[in-house]
N, C-alpha and C positions, 0 to 999 in steps of 0.2 A: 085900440090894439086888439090884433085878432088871436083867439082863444090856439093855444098850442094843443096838436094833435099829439096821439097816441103815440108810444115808444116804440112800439112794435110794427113790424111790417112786413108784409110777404115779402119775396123775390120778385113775383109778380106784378106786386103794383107797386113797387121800387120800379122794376124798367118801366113803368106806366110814364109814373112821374120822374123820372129822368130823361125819358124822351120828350116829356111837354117843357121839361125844365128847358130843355136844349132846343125845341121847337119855338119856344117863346123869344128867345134871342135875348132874357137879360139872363145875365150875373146870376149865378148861384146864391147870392148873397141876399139880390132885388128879387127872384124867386122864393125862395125860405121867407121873407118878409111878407108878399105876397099871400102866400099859402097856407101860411101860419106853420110854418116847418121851423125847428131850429137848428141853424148850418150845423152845428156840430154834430147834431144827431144825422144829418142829410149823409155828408162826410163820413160818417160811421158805416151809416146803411152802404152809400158804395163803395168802402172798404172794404166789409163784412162779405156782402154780394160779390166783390170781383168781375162788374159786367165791363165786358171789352166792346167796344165800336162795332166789329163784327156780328156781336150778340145782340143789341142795343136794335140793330139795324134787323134783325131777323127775327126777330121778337114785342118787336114794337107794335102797337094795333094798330088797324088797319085805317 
């Protein structure tokens, strides 16, 4: 089982990892498992942040 990351998180590398969440094509679910992220805190962070598709898209690296 892979060691759980840190609570905290930019905005910044929140749309990091939500753009690779969504570039990778699984599940938020098989991501977070993946990543060693836990969905609920995931879910949090993009509550918290509020990043829309728009944002996501113009903000994403390059």
């Amino acid at each position: 089982m892979m060691q759980r990351r840190k609570h905290m998180m930019s905005r910044e590398k929140f749309i990091s990892v939500l753009f690779r969440q969504q570039q990778s094509g699984l599940s938020i679910a098989d991501f977070c498992e993946n990543e060693g992220y836990s969905r609920s805190r995931f879910y949090l962070w993009k509550q918290k942040y509020g990043i829309t598709e728009r944002e996501l898209l113009a903000e994403a690296p390059a």
